[in-house]
Structures are given as structure tokens and as C-alpha cells.
N, C-alpha and C positions, 0 to 999 in steps of 0.2 A: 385581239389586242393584248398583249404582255403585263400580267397584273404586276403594281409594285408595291414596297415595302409602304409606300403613302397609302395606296388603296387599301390596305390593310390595317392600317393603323384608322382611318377613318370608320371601316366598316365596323370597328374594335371600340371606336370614341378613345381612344390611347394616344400618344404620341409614338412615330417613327422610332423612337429610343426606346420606348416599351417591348414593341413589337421587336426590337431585336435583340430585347435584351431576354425576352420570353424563347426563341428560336434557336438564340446563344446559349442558352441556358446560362450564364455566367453572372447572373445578378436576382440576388432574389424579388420573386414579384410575389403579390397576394395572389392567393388561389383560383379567385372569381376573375381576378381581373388576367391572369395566365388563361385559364379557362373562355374568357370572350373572345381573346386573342387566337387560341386555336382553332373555337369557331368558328371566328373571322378566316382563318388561312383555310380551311376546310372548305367551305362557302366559295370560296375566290378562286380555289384549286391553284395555290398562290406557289409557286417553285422557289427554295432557297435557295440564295445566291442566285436570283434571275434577269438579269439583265438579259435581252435579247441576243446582245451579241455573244453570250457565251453558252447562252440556250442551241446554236445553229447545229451541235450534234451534239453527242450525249459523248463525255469525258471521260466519266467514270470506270475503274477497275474492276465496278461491282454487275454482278449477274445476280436475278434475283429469281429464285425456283417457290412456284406458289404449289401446296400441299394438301388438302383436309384433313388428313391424320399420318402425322409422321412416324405412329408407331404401330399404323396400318403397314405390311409386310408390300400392297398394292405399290401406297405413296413410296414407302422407302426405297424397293427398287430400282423404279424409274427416277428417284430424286440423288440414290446416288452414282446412277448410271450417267448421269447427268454431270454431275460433279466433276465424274471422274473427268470426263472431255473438257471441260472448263478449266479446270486446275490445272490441266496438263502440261506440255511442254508445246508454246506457242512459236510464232513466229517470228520471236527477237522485236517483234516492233512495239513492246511494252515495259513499262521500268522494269519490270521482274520477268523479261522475258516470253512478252505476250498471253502471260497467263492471266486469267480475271480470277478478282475471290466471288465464289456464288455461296450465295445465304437463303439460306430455307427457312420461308415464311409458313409456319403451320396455320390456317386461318380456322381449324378446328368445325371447318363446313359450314362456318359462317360469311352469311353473305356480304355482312356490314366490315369484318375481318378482310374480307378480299377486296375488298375496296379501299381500304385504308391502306394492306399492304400495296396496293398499285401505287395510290397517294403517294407514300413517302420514298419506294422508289422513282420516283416521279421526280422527289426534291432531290433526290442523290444521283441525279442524270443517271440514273445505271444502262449500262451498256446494252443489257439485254433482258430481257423476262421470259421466262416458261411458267405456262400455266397447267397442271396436269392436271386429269383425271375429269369427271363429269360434269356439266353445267347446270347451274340452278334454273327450272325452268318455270322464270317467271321474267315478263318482258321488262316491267320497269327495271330490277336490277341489270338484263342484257343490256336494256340502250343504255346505262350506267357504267359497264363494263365496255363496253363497247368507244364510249367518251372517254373513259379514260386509258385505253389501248390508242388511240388514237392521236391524242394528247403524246403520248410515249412516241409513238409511231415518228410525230412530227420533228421532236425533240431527238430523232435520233436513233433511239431507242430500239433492238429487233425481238421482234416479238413472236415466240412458239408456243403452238397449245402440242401437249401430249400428251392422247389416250380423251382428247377433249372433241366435238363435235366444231366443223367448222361454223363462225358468227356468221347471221346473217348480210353483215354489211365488213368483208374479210380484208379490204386494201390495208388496214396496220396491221394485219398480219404476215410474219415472212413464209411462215410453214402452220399449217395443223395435220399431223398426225392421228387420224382418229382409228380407236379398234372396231372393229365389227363385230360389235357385240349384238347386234339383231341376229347375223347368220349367225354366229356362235350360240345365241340359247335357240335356234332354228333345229342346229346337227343336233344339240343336245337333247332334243325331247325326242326327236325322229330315233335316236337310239332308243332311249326308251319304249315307246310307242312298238321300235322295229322286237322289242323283246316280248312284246306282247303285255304291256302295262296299259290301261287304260283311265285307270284312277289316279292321277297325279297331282300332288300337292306343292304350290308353289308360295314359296316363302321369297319374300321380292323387296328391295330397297326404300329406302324413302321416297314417298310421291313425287316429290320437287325436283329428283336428279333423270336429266336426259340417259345416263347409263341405265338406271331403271326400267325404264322406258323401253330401250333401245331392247334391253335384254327380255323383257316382258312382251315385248310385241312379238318378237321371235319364237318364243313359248306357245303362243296363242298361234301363229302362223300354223305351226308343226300341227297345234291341236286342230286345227282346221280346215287345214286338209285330207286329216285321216278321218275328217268328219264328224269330232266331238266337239264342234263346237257351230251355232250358226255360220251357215255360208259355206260349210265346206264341202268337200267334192268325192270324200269316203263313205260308204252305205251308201245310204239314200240323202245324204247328204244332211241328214238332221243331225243335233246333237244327239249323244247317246242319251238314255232314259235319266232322270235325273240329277244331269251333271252340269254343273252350277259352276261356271268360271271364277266370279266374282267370290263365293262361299268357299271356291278352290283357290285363293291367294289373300293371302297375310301379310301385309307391308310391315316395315321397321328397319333402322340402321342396318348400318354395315359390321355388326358384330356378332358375336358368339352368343351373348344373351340374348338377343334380338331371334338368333336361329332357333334356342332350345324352348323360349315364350311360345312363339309363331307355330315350332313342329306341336307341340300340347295342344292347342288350339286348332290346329289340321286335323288332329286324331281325333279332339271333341265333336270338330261339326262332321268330318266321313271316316268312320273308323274303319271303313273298306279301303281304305286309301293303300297303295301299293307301293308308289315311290314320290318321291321328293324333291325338287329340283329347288337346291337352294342360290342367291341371290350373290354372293360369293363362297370363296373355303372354308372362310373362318364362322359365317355363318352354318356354311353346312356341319361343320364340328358341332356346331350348337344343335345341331337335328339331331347329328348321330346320338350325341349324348341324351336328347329327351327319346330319340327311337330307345336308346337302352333304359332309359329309368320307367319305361311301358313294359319292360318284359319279352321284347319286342328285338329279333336278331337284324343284323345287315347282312349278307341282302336278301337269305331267306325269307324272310318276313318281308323287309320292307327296301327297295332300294332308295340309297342318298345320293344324290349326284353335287357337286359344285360348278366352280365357275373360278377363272383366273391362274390354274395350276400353279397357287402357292408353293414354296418349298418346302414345306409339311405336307402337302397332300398325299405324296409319294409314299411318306413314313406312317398314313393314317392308316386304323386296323380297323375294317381291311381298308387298302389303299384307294383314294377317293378317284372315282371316272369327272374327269372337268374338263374345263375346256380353256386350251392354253394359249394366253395373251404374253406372246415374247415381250415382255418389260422392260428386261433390262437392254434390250436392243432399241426401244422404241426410246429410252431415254438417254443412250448413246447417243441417238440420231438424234435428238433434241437439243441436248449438247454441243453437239457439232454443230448444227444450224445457227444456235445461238451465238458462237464463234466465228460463224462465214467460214467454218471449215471443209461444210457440202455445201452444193448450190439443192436450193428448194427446189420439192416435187414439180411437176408440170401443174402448172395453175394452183400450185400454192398447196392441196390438198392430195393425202396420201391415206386411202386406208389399209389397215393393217390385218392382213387375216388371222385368223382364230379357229385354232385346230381341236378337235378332240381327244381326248385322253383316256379312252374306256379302262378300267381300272376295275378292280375286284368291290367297290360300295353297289355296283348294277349287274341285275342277274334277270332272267323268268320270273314273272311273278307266280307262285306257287298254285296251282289247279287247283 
């Protein structure tokens, strides 16, 4: 049932005139009483300007690209690969030419931030939403997202995840686009492993994100099946003599301080430790720089590996081995989708493979 301007006002104890004069912005209101009002619309998941009959498809000229860190090299990428197919040159069937404006909501990896940007594109009928990059993995926020994709889905609304795992329950979705970032830190460790590295230290994202995960499982896969880790199918199948998964992985953000904390603290607990697979580039920058302030060469000493072949990886001394997620193509394609300019994958889901990039940070580890 269609919430209105009355159920809102009710839920607010205000009058119909409050409530829109709070939404109008055009009148000043007291703080408290603005404040129960947005409550209220918040609570209600109340649509401006919603009348039913103008809810039946989503109007709007707006595309709305959701981010966690827009000055992550990752998000910006894909957010203005994205862009660029949005803004372009459409199909004459819009005031300007078929072109949408897209607005990049940075929610800074916040969960309460991503919901709210859904929210008020939600008010602004926007035409379309892209969600990129990892999922917070915790259920009450998915069925949260999940309701409010759904909500959008109804209203019109088309909705792409990109570089994001497909939702459990996907019919508001038109496309998800996921990378393969399991096989990707799978090839990555088998490299190393194949160099003859046995002591590897991994320096891993935040608990909470599905890419963490994704990329950490694939770490452990590799370790175990050359057998250093339970269960696997190398030697005799045991772990090697005291190698400690859990004491070999350091979690923290997606950043550079994150990487150089993490590498310090791999070298405290196994100072045998030979190489490093970090979590992404910019985190591995954070390695290389604590491998150098140990005294300690790349990749003599020690190899660093990344993840995501940033556009610095290339210019890193020496140049970073990672494993490269086409970005800017995946948020082309996101783009497009978002505009009904491709038709979606077969059954809605597409993943996206993940190549390697051996590069001069990985070598033998030294006899």
C-alpha cells in the first residue's frame, strides 16, 4: 500500500503542512520537530512526490552509482567507466537527448550510508542504480538491501551490481556482474607456491566484506592443496610443521596503512615468512614499504604480491605481480545495462574472470 503525505504526518504527530514544508525545504521548521519528520519518512520509506499514479515507472533523468571510497583507484574506475556510458550520447528519446545525469553516492563503507543513499534515490524515482564493489556480509543489512532494491525494482527503477556478488533473492535485479576474485587469489598463491614459497603471509580486508572472503578463500584453496594446510592433497596431506593459517593472516581496510601495520606484525609473529600476498595494491604498497623499513629487499628477501592491477602497480619498484580485475570494462558494462543499452547476461549473472600479472615484486625464495 502507497504511504502518503497523511501517514507521515501522523507518524510525525505534525500536520500534512509540516511534513511538507520539512521535504520542501522552503519554510523554516524547529530542529526536533524537522528531525521526527525525517524519522517519520525514514520509518515509512515514504517517496516524494508519491502518488501511485506517478510511481508506475521511475521518471527521472537521474542514475545513481553507489561507491565505498571514491578516492579508492578500485571505486573510481569502474564509477567512471560507468559514467562515461550514462552521459553519453543516447537515443534522442530524452529532453537532453537520451542522456541520464549519474551521481556518485560515496557511502564511505558504510552500511547505514548505503541505505540511505538507496532511500533517497528511491524519492528522486531515479531511473537506475549501480551498486559496486563488495557486500557487507551480514544478513539483517542484505534483507535491508535487498527491500529496498526491490522497492526501486517496483517503481521502475534498473538495478546493476558491479564487481558485487549476486543477492540471494535477485528478481530486482537486471544484471550483477561479479569478479572472480576466489579464482583470482587461487592463481595467485599457486604462483607463488609454484616458486617454491612455502611461508606466506596474508594480509586480508575487513571481516565484513564478501570480496574478502571471496579473495581469502581462494588463498587457503591454493594452500591446501599443495598441502600446507588441513585437508589438503600435497605430502602426506598434513599441514607443513608449524604453519598456523590463522597467525598467517592480519585483516584491516582497504588501504595503504592497513598494508604497512599488517606487513610489521606478519614479520613479528614468522620472521621466516618469504612472501606476502596482500589484500589489494594499495595495500601491498603498504607491505612493500614496511618490507623496506625491516631492511629487508623485494623480492630477494621477500616477495609482495597484490591484487586488482591498479594503475600504479605497473610503475611499482619493482613492478607489482597482481592479478588483474578489467574495471573499467566491467563498469562500461554496468553503464550500458543501466541504460537498456545491452541486454543482461543469461540469467541475470555474469562473472568476470581474473587474470594474473607476474611482475618483478615475486621471485624463488632464496635457499
Amino acid at each position: 500500500m502507497t504511504v502518503t503525505l497523511a501517514d507521515v504526518a501522523a507518524r510525525a504527530r505534525v500536520s500534512p503542512a509540516t511534513v511538507s514544508r520539512v521535504l520542501n525545504g522552503n519554510y523554516p521548521v524547529a530542529a526536533s520537530t524537522r528531525e521526527r519528520v525525517l524519522r517519520a519518512v525514514d520509518d515509512l520509506d515514504y517517496v516524494l512526490n508519491g502518488p501511485a499514479s506517478s510511481l508506475a515507472a521511475a521518471t527521472s533523468d537521474l542514475i545513481g552509482i553507489l561507491v565505498n571510497d571514491i578516492a579508492d583507484p578500485f571505486f573510481g574506475i569502474m564509477a567512471g567507466a560507468a559514467q562515461t556510458e550514462i552521459g553519453g550520447p543516447g537515443d534522442g528519446s530524452g529532453r537532453a537527448g537520451g542522456e541520464k545525469l549519474a551521481v556518485v553516492c560515496n557511502t564511505g563503507g558504510s552500511p547505514e550510508r548505503e541505505l540511505t543513499y538507496l532511500t533517497l534515490l528511491q524519492r528522486q524515482r531515479a531511473a537506475a542504480v549501480v551498486l559496486t564493489g563488495g557486500a557487507v556480509e551480514d544478513p539483517v543489512h542484505q534483507a535491508a538491501v535487498s527491500a529496498k532494491l526491490a522497492k526501486l525494482a517496483d517503481a521502475g527503477t534498473r538495478v546493476v551490481l558491479c564487481g558485487r556478488p549476486p543477492l540471494p533473492d535477485g528478481e530486482a535485479v537486471v544484471a550483477a556482474l561479479a569478479f572472480d576474485n576466489r579464482g583470482g587469489g587461487r592463481r595467485l598463491t599457486e604462483h607463488l607456491l609454484s616458486l617454491g614459497h612455502r611461508r606466506i603471509g596474508y594480509v586480508a580486508g575487513p571481516l565484513e566484506r564478501t570480496t574478502t572472503r571471496h579473495r581469502l578463500e581462494g588463498h587457503r584453496d591454493a594452500m591446501r592443496a599443495a598441502g600446507l594446510l588441513g585437508g589438503g592433497t600435497g605430502g602426506a596431506g598434513r599441514p607443513a610443521d608449524g604453519y598456523d593459517e590463522e597467525r598467517l593472516t592480519v585483516h584491516g581496510p582497504y588501504d595503504r596503512r592497513s598494508g604497512y601495520d599488517a606487513t610489521l606484525e606478519l614479520l613479528r609473529r614468522e620472521p621466516e615468512v618469504t612472501a606476502i600476498v596482500a589484500a589489494n595494491d594499495t595495500v601491498a604498497l603498504g607491505a612493500c614499504a614496511a618490507v623496506r623499513d625491516r631492511g629487508l629487499r623485494i623480492p630477494e628477501d621477500i616477495s609482495v604480491a597484490g591484487f586488482d592491477d591498479l594503475p600504479f602497480s605497473v610503475d611499482a619498484v619493482p613492478a607489482l605481480t597482481t592479478v588483474r580485475l578489467p574495471l573499467f570494462e566491467a563498469g562500461a558494462r554496468a553503464g550500458r545495462l543501466a541504460m537498456g543499452k545491452e541486454n543482461p547476461p543469461p540469467g541475470g549473472i555474469a562473472t568476470i574472470a581474473a587474470e594474473l600479472m607476474v611482475r618483478g615484486s615475486t621471485a624463488p625464495p632464496r635457499a
